[in-house]
MOPAC internal coordinates of N, CA, C and O (Angstrom, degrees):
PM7 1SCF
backbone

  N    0.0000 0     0.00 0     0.00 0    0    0    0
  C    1.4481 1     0.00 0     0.00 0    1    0    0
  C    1.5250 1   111.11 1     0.00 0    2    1    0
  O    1.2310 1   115.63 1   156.12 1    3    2    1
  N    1.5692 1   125.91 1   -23.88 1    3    2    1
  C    1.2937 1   127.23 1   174.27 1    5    3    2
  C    1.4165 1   123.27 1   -76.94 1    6    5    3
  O    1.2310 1   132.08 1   171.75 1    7    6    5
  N    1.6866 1    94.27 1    -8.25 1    7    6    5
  C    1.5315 1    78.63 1   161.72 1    9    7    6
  C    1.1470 1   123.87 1  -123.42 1   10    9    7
  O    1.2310 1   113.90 1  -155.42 1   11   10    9
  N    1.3160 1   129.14 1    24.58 1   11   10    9
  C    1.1544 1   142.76 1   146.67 1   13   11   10
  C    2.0550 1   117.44 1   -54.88 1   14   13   11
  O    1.2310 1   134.27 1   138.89 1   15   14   13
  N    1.5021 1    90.02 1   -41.11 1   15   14   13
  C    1.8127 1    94.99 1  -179.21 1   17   15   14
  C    1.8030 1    83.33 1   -75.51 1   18   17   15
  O    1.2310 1   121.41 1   115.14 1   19   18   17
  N    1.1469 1   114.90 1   -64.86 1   19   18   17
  C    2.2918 1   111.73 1  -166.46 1   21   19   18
  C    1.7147 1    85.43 1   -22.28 1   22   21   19
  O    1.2310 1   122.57 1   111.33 1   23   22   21
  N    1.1511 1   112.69 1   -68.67 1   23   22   21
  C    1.7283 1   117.79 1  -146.97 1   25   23   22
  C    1.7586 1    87.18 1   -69.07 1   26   25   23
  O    1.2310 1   108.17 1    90.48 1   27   26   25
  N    1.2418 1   139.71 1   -89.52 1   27   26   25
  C    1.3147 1   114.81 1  -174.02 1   29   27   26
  C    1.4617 1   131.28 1   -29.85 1   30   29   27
  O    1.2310 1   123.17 1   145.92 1   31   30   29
  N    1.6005 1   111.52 1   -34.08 1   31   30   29
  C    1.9772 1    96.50 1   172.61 1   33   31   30
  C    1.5431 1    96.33 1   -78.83 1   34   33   31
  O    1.2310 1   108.57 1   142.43 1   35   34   33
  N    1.2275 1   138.99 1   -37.57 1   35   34   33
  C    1.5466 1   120.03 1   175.09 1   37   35   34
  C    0.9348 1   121.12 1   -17.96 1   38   37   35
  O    1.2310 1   127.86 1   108.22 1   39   38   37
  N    1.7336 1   102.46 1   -71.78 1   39   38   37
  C    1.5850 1   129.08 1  -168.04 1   41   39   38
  C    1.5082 1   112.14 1   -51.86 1   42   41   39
  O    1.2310 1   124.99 1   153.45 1   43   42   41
  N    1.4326 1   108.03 1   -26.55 1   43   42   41
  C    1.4352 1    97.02 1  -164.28 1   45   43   42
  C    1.6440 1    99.30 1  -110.32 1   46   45   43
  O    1.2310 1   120.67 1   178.96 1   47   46   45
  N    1.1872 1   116.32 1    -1.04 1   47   46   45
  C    1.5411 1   119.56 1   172.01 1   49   47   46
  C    1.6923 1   101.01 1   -83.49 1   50   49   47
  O    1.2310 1   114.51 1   151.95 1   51   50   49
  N    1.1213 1   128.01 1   -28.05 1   51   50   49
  C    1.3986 1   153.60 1  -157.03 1   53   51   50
  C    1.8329 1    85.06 1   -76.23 1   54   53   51
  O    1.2310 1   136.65 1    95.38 1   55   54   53
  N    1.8415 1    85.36 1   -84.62 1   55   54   53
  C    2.0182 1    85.15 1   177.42 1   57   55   54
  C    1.2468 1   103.05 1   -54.70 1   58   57   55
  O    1.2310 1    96.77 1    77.25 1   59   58   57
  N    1.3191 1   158.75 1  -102.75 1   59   58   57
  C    1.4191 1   142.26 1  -138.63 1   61   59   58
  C    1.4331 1   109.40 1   -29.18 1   62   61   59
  O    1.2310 1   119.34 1   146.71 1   63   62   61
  N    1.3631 1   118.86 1   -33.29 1   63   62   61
  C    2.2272 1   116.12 1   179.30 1   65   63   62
  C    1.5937 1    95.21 1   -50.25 1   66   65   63
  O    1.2310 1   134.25 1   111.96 1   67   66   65
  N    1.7599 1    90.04 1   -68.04 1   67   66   65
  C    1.7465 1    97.60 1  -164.88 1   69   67   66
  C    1.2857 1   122.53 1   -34.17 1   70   69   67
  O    1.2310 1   124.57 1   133.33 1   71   70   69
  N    1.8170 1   108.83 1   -46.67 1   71   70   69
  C    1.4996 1   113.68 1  -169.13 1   73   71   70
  C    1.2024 1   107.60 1   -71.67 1   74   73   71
  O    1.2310 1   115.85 1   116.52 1   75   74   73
  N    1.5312 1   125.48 1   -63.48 1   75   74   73
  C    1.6740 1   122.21 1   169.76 1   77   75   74
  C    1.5256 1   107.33 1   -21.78 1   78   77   75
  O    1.2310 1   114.52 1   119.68 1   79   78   77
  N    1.7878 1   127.98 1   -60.32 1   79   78   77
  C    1.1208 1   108.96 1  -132.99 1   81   79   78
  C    2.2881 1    83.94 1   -96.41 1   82   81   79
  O    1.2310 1   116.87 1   170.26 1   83   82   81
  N    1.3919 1   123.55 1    -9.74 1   83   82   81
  C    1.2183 1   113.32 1   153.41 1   85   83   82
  C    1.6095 1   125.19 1   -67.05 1   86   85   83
  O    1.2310 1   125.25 1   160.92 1   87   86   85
  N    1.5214 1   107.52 1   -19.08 1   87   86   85
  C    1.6913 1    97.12 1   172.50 1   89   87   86
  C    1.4752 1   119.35 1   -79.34 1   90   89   87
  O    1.2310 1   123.77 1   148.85 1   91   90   89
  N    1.3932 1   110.37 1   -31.15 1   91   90   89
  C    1.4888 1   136.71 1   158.23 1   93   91   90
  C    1.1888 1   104.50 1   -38.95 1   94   93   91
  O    1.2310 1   116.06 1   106.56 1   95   94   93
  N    1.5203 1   125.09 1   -73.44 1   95   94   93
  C    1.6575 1   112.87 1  -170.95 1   97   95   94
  C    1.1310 1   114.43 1   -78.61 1   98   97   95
  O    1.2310 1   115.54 1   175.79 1   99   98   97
  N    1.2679 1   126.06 1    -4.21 1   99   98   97
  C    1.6044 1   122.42 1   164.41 1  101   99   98
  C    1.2071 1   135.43 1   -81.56 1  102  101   99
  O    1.2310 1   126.12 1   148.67 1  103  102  101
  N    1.6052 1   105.84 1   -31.33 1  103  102  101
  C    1.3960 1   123.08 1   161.03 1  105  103  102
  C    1.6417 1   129.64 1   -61.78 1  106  105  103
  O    1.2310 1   129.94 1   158.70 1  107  106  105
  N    1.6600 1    98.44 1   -21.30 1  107  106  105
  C    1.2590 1   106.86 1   179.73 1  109  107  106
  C    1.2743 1   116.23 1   -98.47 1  110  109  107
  O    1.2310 1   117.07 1   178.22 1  111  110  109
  N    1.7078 1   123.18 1    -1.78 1  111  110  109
  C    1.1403 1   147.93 1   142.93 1  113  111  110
  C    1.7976 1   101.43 1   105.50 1  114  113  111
  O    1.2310 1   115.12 1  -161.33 1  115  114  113
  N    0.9304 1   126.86 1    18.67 1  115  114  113
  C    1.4657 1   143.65 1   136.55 1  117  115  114
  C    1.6940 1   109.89 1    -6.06 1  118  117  115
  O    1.2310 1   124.06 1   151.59 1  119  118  117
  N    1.7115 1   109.82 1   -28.41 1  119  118  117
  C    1.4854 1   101.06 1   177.30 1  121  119  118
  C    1.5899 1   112.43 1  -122.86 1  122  121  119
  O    1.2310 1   126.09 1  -179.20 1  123  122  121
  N    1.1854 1   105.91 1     0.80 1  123  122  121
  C    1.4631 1   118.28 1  -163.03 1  125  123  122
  C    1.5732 1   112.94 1   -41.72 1  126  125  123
  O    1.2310 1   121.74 1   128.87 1  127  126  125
  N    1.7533 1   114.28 1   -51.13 1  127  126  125
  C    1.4110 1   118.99 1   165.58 1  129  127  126
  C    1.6889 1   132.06 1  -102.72 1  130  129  127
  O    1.2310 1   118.71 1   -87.22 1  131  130  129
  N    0.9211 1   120.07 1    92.78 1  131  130  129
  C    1.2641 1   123.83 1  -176.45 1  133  131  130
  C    1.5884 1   125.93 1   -69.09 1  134  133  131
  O    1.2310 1   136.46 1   150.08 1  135  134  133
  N    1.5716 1    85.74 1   -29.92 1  135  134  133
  C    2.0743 1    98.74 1  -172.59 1  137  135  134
  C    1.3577 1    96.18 1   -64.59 1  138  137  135
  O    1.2310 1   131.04 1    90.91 1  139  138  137
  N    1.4272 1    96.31 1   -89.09 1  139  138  137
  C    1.6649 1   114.74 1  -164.93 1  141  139  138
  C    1.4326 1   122.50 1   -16.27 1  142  141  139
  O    1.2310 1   120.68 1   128.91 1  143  142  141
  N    1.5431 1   116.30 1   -51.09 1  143  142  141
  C    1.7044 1   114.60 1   175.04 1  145  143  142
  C    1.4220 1   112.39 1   -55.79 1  146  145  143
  O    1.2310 1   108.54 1   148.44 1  147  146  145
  N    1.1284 1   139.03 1   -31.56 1  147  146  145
  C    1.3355 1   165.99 1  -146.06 1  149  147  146
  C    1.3298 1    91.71 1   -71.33 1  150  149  147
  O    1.2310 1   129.31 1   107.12 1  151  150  149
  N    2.0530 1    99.66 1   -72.88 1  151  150  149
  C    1.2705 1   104.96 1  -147.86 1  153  151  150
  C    1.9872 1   107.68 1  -102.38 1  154  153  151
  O    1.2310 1   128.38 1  -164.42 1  155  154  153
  N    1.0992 1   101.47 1    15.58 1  155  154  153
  C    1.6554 1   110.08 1  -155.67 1  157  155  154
  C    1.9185 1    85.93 1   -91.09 1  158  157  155
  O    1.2310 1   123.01 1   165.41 1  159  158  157
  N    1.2805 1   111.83 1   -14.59 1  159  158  157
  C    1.6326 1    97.33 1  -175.46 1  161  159  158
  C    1.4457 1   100.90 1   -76.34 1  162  161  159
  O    1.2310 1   124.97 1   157.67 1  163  162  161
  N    1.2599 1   108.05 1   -22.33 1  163  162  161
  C    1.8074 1   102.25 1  -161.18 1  165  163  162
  C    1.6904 1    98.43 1   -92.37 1  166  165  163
  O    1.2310 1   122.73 1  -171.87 1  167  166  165
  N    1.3148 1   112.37 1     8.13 1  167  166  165
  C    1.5288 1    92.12 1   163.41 1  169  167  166
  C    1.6044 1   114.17 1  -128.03 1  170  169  167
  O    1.2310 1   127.95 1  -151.84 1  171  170  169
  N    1.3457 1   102.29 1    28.16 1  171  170  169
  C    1.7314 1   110.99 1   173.69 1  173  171  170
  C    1.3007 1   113.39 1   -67.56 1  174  173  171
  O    1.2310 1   115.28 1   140.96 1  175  174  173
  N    1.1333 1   126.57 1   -39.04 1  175  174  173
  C    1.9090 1   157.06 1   164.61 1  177  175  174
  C    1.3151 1    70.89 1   -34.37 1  178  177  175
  O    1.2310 1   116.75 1    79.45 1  179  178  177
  N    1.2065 1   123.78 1  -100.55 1  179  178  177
  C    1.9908 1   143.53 1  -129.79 1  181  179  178
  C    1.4460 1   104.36 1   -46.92 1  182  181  179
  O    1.2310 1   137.11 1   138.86 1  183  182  181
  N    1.8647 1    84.46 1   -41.14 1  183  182  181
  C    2.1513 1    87.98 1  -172.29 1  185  183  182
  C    1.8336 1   114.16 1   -65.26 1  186  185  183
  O    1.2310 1   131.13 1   138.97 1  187  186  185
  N    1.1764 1    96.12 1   -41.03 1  187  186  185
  C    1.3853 1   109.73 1   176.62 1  189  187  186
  C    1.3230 1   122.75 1   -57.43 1  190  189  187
  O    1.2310 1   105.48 1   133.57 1  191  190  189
  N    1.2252 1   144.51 1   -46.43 1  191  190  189
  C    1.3705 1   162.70 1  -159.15 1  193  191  190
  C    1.6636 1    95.45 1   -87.93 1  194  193  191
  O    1.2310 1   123.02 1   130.37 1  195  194  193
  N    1.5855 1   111.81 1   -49.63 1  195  194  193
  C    1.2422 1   109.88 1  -178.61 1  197  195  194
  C    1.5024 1   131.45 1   -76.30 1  198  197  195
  O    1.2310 1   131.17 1   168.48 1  199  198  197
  N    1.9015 1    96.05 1   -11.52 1  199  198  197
  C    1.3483 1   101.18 1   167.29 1  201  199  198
  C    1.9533 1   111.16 1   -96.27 1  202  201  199
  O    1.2310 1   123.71 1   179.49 1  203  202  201
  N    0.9110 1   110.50 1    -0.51 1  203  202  201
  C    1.5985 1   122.51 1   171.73 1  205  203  202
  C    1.0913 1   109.83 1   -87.32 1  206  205  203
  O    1.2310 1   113.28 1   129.37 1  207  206  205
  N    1.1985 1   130.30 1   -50.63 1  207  206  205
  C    1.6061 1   129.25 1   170.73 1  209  207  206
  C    1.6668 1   124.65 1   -65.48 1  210  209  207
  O    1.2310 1   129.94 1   140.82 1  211  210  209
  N    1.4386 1    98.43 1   -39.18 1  211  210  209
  C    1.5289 1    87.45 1   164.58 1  213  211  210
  C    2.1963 1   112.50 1  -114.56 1  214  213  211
  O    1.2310 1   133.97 1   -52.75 1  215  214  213
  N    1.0968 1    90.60 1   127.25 1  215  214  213
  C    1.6535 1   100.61 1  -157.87 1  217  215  214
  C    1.5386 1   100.45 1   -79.31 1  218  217  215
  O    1.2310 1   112.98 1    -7.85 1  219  218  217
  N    0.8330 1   130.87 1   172.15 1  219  218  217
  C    1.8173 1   119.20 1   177.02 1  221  219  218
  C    1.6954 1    93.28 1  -124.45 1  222  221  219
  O    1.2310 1   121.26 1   168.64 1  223  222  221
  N    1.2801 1   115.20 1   -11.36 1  223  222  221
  C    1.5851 1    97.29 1   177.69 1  225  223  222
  C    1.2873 1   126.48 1   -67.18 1  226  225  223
  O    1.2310 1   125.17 1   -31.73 1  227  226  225
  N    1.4636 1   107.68 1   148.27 1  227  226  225
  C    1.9603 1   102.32 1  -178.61 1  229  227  226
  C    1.5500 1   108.98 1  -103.76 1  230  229  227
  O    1.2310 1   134.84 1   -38.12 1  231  230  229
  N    1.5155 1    88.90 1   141.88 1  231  230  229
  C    1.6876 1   103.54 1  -172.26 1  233  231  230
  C    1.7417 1    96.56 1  -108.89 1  234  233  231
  O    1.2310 1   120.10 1   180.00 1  235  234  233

């Protein structure tokens, strides 16, 4: 039966790390933007094409 309580204070010494170290990355704003990464792959194409089409070299 005593180690039934060991394994429950583990568990909950275990969650108290997690939560500290999620208030930690939140505070440091780790979640602040969610969209932008999302959508910034689908316009890597656009940048590219538009720097191929117009050339910066002088003729």
């Amino acid at each position: 039966m005593s180690i039934i309580y060991m394994l429950l204070a583990i568990s909950v010494v275990v969650a108290l790390i997690f939560f500290v170290l999620f208030i930690i990355s939140v505070r440091s704003g780790q979640y602040d933007d969610t969209y932008t990464p999302s959508v910034r792959m689908l316009f890597d194409d656009e940048l590219v094409k538009s720097k191929e089409e117009n050339p910066t070299n002088l003729k």
